[in-house]
PDB file of N, CA, C and O in Angstrom:
ATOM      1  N   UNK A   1      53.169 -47.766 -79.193  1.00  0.00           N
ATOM      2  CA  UNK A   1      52.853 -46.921 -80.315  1.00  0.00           C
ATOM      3  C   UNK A   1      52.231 -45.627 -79.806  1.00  0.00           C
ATOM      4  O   UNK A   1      51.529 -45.721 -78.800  1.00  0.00           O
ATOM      5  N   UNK A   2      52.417 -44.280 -80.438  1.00  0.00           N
ATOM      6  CA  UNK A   2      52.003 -43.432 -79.962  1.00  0.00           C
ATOM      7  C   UNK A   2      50.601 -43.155 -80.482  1.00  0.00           C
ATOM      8  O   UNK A   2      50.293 -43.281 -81.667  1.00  0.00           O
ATOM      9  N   UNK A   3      49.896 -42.825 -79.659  1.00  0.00           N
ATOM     10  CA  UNK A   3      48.214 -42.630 -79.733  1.00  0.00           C
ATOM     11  C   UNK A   3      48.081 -41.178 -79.927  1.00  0.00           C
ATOM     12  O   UNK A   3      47.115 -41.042 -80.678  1.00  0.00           O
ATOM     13  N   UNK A   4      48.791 -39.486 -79.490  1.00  0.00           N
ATOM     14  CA  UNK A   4      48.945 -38.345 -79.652  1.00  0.00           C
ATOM     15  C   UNK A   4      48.541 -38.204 -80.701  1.00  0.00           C
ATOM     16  O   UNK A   4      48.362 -39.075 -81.553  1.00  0.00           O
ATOM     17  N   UNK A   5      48.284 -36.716 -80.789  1.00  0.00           N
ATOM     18  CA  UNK A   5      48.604 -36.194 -81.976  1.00  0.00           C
ATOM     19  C   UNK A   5      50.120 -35.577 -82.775  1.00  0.00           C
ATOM     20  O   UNK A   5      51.164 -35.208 -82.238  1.00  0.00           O
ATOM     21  N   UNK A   6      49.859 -35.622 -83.816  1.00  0.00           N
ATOM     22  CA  UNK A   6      51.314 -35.068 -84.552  1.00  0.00           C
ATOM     23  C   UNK A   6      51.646 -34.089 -84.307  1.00  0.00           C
ATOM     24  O   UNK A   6      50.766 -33.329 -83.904  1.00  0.00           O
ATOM     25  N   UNK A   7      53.058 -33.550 -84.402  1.00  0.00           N
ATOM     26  CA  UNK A   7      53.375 -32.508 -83.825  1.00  0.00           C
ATOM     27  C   UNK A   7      52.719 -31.394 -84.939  1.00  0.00           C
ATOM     28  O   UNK A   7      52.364 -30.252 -84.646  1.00  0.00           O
ATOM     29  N   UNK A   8      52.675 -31.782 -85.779  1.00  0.00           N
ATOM     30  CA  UNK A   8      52.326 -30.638 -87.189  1.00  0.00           C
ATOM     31  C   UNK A   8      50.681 -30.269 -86.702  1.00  0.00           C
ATOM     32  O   UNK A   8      50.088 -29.191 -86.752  1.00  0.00           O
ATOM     33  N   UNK A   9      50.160 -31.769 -86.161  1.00  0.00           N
ATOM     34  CA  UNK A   9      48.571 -31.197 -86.052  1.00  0.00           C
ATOM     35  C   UNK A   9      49.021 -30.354 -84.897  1.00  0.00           C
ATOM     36  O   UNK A   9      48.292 -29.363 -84.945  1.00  0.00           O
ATOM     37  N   UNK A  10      49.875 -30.226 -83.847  1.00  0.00           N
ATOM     38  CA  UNK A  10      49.850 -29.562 -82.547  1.00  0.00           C
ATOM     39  C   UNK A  10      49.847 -28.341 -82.851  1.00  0.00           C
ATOM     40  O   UNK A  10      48.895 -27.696 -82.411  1.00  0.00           O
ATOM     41  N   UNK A  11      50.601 -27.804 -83.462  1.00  0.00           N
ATOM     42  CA  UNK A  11      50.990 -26.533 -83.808  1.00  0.00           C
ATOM     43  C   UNK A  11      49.873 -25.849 -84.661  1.00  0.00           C
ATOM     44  O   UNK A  11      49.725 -24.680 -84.305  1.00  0.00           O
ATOM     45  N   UNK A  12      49.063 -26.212 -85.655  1.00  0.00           N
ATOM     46  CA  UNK A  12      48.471 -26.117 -86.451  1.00  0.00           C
ATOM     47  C   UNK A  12      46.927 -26.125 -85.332  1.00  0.00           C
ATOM     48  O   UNK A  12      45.853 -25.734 -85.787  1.00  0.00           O
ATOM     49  N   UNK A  13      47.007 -26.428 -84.446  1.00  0.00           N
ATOM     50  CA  UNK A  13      45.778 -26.849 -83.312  1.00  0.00           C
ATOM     51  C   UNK A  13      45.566 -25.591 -82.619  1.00  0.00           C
ATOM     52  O   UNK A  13      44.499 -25.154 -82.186  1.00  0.00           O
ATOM     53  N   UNK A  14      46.896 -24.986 -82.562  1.00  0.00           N
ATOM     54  CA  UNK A  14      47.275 -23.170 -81.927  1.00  0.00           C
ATOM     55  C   UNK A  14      46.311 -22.580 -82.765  1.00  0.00           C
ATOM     56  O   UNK A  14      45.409 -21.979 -82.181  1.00  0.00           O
ATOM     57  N   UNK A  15      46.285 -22.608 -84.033  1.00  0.00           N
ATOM     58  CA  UNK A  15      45.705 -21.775 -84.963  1.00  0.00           C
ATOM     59  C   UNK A  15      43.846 -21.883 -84.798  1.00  0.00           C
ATOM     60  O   UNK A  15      43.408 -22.975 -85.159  1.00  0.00           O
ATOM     61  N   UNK A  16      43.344 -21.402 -84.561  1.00  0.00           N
ATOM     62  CA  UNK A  16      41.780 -21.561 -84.711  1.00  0.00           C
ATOM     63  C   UNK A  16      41.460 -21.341 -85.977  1.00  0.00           C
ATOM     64  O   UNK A  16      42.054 -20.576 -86.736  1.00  0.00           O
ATOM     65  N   UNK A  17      39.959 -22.400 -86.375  1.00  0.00           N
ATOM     66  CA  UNK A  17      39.665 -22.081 -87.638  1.00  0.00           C
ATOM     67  C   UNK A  17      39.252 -20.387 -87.656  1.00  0.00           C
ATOM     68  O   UNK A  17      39.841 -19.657 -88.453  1.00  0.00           O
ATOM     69  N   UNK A  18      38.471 -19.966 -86.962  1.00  0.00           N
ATOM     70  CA  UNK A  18      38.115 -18.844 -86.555  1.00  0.00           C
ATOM     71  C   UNK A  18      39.067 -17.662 -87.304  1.00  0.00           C
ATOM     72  O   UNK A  18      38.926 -16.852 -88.221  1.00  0.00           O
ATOM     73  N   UNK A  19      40.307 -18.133 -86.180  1.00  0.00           N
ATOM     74  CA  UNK A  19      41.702 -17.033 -86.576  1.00  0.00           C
ATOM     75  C   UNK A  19      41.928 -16.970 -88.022  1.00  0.00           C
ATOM     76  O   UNK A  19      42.037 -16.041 -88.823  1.00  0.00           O
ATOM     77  N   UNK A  20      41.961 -18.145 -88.099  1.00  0.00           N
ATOM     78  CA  UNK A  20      42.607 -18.060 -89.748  1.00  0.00           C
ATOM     79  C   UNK A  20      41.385 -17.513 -90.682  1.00  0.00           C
ATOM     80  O   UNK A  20      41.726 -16.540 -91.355  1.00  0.00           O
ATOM     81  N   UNK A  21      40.079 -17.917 -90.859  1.00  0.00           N
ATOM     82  CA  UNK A  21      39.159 -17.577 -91.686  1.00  0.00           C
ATOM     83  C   UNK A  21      40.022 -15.627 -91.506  1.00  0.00           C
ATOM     84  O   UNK A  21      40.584 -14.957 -92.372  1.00  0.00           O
ATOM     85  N   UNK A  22      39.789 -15.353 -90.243  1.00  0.00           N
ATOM     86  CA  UNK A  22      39.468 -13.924 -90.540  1.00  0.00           C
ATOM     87  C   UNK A  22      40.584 -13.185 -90.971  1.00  0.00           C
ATOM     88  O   UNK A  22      40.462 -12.076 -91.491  1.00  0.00           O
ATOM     89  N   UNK A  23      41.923 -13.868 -90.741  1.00  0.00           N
ATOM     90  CA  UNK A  23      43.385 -13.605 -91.415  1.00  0.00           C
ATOM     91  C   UNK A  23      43.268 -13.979 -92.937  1.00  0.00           C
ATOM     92  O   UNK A  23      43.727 -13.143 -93.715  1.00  0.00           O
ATOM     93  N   UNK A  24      42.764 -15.026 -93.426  1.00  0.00           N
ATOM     94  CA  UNK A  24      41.956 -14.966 -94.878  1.00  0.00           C
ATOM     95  C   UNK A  24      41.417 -14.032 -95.478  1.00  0.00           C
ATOM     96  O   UNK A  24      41.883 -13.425 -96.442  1.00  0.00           O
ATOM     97  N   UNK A  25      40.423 -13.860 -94.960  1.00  0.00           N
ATOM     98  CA  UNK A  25      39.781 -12.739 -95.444  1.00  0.00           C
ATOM     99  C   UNK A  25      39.725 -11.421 -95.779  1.00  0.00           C
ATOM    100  O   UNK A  25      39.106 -10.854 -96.679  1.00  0.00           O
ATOM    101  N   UNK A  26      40.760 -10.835 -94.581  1.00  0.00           N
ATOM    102  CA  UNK A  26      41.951  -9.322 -94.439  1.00  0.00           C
ATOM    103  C   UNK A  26      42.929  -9.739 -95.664  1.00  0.00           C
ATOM    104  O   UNK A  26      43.354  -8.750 -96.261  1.00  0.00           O
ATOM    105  N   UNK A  27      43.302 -10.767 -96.084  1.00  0.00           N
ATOM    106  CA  UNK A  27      44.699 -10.282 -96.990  1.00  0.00           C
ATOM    107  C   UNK A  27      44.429 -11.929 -97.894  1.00  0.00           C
ATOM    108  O   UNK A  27      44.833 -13.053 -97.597  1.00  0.00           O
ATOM    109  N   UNK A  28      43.571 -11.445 -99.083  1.00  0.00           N
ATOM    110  CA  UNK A  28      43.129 -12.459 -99.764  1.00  0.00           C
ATOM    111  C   UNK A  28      44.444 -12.975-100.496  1.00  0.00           C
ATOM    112  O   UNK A  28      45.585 -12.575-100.268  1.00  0.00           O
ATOM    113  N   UNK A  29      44.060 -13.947-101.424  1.00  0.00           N
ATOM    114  CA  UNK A  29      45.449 -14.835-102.308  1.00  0.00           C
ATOM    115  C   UNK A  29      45.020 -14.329-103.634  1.00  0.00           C
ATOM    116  O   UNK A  29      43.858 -14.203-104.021  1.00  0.00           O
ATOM    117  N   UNK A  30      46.460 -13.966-104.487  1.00  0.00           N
ATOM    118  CA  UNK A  30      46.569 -13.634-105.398  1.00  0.00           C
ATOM    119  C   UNK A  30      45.912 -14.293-106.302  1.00  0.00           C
ATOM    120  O   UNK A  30      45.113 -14.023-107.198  1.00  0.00           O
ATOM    121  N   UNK A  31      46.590 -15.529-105.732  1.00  0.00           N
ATOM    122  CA  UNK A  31      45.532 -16.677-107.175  1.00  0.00           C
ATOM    123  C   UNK A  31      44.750 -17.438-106.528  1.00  0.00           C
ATOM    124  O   UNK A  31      45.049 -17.509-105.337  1.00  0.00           O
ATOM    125  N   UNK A  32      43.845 -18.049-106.844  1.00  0.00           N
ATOM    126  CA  UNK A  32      43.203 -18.959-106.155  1.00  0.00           C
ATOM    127  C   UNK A  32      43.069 -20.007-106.746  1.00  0.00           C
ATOM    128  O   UNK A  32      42.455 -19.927-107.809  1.00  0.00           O
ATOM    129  N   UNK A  33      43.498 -21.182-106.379  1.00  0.00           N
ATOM    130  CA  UNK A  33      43.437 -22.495-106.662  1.00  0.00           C
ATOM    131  C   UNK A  33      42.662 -23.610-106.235  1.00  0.00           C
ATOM    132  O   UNK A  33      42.681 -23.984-105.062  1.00  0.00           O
ATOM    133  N   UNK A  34      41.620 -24.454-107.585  1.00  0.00           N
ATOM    134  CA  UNK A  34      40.667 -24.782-107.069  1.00  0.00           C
ATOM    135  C   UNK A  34      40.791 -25.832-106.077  1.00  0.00           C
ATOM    136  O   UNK A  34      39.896 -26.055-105.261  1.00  0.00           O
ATOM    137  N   UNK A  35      41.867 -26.474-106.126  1.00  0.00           N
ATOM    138  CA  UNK A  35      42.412 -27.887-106.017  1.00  0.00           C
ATOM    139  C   UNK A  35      43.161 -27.488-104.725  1.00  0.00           C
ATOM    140  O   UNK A  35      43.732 -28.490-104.293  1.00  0.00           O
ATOM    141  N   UNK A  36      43.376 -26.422-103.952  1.00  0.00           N
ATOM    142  CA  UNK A  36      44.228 -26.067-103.083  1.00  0.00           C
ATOM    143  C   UNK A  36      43.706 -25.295-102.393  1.00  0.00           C
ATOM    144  O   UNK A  36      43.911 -24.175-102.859  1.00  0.00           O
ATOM    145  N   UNK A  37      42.845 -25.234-101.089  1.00  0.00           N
ATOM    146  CA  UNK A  37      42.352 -24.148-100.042  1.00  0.00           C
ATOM    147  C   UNK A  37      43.710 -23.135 -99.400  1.00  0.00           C
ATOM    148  O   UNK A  37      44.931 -23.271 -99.482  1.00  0.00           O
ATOM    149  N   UNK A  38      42.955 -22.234 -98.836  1.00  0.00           N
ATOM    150  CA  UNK A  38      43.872 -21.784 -98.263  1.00  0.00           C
ATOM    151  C   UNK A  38      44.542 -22.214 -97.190  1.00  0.00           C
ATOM    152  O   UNK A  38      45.691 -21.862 -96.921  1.00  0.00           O
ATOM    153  N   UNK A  39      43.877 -22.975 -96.545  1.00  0.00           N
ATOM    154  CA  UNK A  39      44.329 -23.466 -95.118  1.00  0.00           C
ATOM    155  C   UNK A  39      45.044 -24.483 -95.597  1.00  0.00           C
ATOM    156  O   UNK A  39      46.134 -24.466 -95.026  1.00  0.00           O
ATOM    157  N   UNK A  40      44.958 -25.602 -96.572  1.00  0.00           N
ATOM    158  CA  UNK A  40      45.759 -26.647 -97.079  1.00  0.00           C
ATOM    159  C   UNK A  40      47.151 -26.130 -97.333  1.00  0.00           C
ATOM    160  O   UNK A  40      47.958 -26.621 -96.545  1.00  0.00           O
ATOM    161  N   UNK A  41      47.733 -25.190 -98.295  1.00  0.00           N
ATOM    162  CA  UNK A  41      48.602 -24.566 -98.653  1.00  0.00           C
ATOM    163  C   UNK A  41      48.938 -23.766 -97.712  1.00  0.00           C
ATOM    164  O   UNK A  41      49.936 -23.181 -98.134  1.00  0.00           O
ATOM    165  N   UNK A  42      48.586 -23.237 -96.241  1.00  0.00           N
ATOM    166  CA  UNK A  42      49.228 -22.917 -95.198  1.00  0.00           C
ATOM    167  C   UNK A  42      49.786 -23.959 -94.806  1.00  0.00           C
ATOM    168  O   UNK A  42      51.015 -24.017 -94.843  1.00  0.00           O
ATOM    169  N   UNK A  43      49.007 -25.069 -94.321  1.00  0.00           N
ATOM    170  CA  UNK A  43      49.646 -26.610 -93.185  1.00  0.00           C
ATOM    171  C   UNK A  43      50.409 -26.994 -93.780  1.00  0.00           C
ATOM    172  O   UNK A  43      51.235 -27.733 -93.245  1.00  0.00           O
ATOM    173  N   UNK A  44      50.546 -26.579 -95.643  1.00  0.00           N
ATOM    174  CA  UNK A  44      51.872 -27.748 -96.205  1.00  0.00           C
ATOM    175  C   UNK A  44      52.953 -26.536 -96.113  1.00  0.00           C
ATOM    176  O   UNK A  44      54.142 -26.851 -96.170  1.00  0.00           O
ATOM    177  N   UNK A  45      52.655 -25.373 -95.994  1.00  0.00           N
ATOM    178  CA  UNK A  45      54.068 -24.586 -96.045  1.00  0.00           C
ATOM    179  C   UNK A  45      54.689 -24.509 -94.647  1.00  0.00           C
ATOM    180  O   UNK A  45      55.833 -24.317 -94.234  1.00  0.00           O
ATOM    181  N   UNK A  46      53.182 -24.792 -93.926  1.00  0.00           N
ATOM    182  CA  UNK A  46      53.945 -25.075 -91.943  1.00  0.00           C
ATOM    183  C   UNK A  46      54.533 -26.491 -91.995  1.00  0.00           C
ATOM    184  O   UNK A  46      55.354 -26.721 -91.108  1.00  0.00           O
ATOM    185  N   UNK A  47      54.280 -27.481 -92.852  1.00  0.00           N
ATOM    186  CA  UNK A  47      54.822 -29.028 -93.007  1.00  0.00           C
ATOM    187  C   UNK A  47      56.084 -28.557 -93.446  1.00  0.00           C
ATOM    188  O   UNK A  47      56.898 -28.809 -92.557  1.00  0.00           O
ATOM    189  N   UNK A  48      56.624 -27.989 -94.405  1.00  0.00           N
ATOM    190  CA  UNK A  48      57.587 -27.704 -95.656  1.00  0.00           C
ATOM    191  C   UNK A  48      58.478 -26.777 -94.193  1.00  0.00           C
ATOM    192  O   UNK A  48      59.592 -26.705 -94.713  1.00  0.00           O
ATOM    193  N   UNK A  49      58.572 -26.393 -93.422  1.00  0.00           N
ATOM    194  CA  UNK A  49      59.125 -25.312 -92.648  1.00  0.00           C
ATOM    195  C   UNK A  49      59.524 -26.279 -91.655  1.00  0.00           C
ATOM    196  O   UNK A  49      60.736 -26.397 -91.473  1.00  0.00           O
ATOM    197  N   UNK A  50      58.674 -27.049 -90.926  1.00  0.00           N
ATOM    198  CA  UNK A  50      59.037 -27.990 -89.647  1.00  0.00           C
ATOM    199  C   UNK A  50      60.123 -29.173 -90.193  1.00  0.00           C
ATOM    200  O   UNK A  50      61.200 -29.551 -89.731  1.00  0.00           O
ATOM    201  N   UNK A  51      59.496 -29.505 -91.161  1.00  0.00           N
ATOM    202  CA  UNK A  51      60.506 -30.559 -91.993  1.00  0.00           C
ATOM    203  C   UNK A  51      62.011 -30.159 -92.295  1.00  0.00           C
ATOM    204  O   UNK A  51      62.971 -30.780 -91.840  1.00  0.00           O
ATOM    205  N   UNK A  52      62.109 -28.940 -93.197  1.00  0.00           N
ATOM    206  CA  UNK A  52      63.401 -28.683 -93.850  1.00  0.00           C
ATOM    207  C   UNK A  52      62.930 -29.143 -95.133  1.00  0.00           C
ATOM    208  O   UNK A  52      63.688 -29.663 -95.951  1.00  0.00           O
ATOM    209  N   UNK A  53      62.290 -29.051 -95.236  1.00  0.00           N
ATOM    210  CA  UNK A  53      61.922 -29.209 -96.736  1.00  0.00           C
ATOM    211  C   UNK A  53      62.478 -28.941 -97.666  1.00  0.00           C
ATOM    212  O   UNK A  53      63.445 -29.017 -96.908  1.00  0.00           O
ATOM    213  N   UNK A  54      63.139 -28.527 -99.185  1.00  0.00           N
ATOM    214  CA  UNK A  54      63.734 -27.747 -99.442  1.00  0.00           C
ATOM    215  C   UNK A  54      63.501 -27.292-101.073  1.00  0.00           C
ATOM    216  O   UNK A  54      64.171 -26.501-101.737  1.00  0.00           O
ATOM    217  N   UNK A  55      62.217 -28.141-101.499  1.00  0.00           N
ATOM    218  CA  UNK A  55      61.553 -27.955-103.161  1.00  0.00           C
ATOM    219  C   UNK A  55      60.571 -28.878-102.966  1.00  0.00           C
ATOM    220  O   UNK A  55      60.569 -29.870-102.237  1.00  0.00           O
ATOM    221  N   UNK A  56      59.694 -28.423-103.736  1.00  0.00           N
ATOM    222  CA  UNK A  56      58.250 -28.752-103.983  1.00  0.00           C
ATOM    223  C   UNK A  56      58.005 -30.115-104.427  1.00  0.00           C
ATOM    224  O   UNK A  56      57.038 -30.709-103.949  1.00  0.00           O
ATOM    225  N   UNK A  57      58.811 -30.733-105.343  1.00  0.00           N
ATOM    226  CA  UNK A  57      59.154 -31.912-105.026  1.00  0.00           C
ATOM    227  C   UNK A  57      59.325 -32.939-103.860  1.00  0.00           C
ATOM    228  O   UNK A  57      58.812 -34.057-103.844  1.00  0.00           O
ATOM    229  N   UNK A  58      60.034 -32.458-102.993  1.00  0.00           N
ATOM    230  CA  UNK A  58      60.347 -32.940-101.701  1.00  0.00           C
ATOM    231  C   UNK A  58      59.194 -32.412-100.907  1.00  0.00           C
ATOM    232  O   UNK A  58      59.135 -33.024 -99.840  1.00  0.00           O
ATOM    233  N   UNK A  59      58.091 -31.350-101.041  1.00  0.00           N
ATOM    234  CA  UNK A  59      57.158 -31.332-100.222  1.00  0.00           C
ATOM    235  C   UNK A  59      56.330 -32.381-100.596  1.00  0.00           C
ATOM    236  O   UNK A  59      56.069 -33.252 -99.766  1.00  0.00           O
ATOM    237  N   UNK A  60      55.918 -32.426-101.623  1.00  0.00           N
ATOM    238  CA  UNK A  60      54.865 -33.242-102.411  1.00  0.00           C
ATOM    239  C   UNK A  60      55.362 -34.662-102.054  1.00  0.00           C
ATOM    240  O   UNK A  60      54.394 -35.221-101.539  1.00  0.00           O
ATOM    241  N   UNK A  61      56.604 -35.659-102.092  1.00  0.00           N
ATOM    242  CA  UNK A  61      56.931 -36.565-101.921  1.00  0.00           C
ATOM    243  C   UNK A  61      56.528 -37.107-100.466  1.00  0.00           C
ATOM    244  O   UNK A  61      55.826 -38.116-100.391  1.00  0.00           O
ATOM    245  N   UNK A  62      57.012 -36.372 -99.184  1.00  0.00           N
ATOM    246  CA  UNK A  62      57.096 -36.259 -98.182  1.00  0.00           C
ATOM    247  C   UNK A  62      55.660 -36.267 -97.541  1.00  0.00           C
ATOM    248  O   UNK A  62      55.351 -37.120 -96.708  1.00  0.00           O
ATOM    249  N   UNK A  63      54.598 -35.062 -98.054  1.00  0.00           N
ATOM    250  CA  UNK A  63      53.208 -35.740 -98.164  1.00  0.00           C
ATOM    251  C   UNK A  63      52.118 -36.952 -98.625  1.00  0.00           C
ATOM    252  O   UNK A  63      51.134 -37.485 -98.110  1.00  0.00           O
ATOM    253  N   UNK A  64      52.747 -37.056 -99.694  1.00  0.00           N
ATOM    254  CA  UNK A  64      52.233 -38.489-100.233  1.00  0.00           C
ATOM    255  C   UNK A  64      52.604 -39.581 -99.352  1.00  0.00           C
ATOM    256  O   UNK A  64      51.752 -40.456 -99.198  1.00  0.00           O
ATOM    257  N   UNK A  65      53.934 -39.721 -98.622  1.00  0.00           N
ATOM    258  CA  UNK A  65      54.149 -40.441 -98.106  1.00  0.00           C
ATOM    259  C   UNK A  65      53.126 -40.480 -96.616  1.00  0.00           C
ATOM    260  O   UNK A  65      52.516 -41.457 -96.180  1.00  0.00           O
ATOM    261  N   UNK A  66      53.162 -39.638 -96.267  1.00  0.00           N
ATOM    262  CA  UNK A  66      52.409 -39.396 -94.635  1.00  0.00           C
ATOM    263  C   UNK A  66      50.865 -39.283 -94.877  1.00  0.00           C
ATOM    264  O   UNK A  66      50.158 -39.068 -93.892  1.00  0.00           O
ATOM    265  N   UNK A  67      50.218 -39.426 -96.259  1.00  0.00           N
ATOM    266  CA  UNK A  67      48.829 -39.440 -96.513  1.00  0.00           C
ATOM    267  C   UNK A  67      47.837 -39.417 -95.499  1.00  0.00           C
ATOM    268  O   UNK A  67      47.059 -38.494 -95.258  1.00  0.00           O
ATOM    269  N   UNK A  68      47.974 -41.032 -94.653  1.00  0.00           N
ATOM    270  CA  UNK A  68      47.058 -41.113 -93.719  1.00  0.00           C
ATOM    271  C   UNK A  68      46.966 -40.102 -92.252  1.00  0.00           C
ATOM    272  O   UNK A  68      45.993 -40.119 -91.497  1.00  0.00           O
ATOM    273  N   UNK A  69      48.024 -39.364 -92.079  1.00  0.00           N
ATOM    274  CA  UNK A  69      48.122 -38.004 -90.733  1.00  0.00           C
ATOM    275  C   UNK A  69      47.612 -37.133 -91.336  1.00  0.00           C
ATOM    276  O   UNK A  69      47.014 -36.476 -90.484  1.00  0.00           O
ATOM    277  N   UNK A  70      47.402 -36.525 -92.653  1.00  0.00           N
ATOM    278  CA  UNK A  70      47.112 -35.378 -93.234  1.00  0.00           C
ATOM    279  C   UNK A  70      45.633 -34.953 -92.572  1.00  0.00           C
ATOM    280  O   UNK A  70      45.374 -33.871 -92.043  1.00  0.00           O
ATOM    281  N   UNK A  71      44.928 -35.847 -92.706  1.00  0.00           N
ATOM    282  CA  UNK A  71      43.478 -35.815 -92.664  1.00  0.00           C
ATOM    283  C   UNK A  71      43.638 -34.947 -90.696  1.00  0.00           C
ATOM    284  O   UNK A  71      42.995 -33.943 -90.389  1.00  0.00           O
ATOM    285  N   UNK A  72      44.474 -35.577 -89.857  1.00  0.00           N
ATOM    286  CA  UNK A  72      44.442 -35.062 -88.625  1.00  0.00           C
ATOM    287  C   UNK A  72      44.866 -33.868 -88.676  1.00  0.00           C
ATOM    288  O   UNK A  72      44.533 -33.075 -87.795  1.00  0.00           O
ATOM    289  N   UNK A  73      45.786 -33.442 -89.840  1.00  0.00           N
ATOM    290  CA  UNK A  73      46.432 -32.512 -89.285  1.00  0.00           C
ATOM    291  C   UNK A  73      45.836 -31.195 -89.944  1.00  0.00           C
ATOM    292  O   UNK A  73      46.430 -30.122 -89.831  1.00  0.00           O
ATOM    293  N   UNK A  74      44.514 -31.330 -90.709  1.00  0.00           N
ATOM    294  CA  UNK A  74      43.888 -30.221 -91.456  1.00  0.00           C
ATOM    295  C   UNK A  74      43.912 -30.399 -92.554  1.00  0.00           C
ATOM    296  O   UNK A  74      43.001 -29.923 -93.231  1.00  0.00           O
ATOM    297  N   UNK A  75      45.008 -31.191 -93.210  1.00  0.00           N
ATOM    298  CA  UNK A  75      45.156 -30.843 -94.455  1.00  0.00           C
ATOM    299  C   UNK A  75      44.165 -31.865 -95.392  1.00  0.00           C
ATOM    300  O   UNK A  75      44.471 -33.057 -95.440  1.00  0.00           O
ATOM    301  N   UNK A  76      42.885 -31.341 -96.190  1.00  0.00           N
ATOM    302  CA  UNK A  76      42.034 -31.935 -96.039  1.00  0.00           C
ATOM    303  C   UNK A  76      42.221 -32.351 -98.114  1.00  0.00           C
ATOM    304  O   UNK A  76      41.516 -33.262 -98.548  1.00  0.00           O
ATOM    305  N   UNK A  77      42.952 -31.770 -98.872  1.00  0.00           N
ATOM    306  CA  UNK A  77      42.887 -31.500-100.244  1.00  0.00           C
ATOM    307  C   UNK A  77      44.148 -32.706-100.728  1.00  0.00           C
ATOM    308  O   UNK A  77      44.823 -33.175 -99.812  1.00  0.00           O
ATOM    309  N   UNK A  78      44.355 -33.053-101.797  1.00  0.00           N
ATOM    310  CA  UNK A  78      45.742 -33.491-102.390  1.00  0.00           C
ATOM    311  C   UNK A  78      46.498 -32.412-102.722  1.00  0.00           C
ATOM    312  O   UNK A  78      46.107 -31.491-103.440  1.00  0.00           O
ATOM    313  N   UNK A  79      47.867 -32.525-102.078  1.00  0.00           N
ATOM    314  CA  UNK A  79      48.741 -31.352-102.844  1.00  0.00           C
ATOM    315  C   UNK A  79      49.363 -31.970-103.738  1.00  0.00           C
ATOM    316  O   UNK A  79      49.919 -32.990-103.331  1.00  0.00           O
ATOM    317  N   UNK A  80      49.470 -31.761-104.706  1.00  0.00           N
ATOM    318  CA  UNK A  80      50.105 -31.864-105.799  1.00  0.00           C
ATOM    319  C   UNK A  80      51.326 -30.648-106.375  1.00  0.00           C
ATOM    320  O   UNK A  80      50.835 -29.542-106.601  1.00  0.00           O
ATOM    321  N   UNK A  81      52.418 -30.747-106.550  1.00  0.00           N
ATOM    322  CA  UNK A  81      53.430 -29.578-107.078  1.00  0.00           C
ATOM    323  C   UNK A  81      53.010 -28.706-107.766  1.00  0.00           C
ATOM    324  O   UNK A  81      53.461 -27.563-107.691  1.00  0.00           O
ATOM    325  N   UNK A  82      51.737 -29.166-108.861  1.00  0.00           N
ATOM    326  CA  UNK A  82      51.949 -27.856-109.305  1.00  0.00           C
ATOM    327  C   UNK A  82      50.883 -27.045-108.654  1.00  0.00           C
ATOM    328  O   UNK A  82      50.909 -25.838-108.895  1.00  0.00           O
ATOM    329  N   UNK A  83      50.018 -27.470-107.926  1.00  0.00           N
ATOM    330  CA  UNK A  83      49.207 -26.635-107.137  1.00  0.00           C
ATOM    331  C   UNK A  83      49.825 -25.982-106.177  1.00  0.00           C
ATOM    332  O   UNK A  83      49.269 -24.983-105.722  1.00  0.00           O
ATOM    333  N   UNK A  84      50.715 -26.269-105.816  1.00  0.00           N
ATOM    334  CA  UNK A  84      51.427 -25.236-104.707  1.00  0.00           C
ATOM    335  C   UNK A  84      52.853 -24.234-105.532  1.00  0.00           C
ATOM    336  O   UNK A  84      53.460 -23.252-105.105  1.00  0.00           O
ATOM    337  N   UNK A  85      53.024 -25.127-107.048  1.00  0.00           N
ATOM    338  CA  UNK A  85      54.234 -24.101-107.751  1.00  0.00           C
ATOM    339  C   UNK A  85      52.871 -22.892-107.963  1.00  0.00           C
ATOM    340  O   UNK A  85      53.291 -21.754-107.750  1.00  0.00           O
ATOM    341  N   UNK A  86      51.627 -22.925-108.268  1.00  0.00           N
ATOM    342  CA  UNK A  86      50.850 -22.110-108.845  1.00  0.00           C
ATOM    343  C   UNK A  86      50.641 -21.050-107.843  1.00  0.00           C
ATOM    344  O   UNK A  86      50.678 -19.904-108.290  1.00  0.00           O
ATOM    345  N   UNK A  87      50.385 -21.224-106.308  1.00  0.00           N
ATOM    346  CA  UNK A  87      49.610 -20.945-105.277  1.00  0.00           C
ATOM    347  C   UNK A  87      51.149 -20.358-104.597  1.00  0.00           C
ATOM    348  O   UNK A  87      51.082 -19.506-103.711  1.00  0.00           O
ATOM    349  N   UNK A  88      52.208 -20.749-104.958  1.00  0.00           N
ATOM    350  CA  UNK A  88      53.035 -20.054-104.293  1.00  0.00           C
ATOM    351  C   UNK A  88      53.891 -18.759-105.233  1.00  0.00           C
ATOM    352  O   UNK A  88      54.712 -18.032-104.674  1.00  0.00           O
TER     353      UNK A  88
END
């Protein structure tokens, strides 16, 4: 069994919290959603991109399913569809 980390946390591991706060902060979000950080709704659109994802449906499904990696891989919130139909 593999003991690693996921490839989604790998990539997402490149990113410093650091980096991102201050890329946040330069170019804020239109909407803000309480239920949805920013960094959550980045890792699921970097999930939604590595995958082939191809509707919000299928992101949301695809997460629910992998629940227990989320927590490694940053993604610390529930996504739910319409928090990301709202946020996107």
């Amino acid at each position: 069994m593999n003991s690693g980390k996921t490839v989604l946390a790998q990539v997402l591991a490149g990113l410093g919290g650091k980096e991102f706060s201050r890329c946040a902060s330069r170019y804020p979000l239109d909407r803000d959603t309480p239920a949805l950080s920013a960094y959550d709704h980045f890792a699921t659109m970097v999930f939604a991109q590595l995958t082939y994802r191809e509707s919000l449906r299928d992101i949301e499904a695809c997460l629910t399913a992998r629940r227990p990696l989320l927590y490694h891989a940053g993604i610390r919130g529930t996504v739910k569809r319409c928090n990301l139909a709202y946020a996107n």
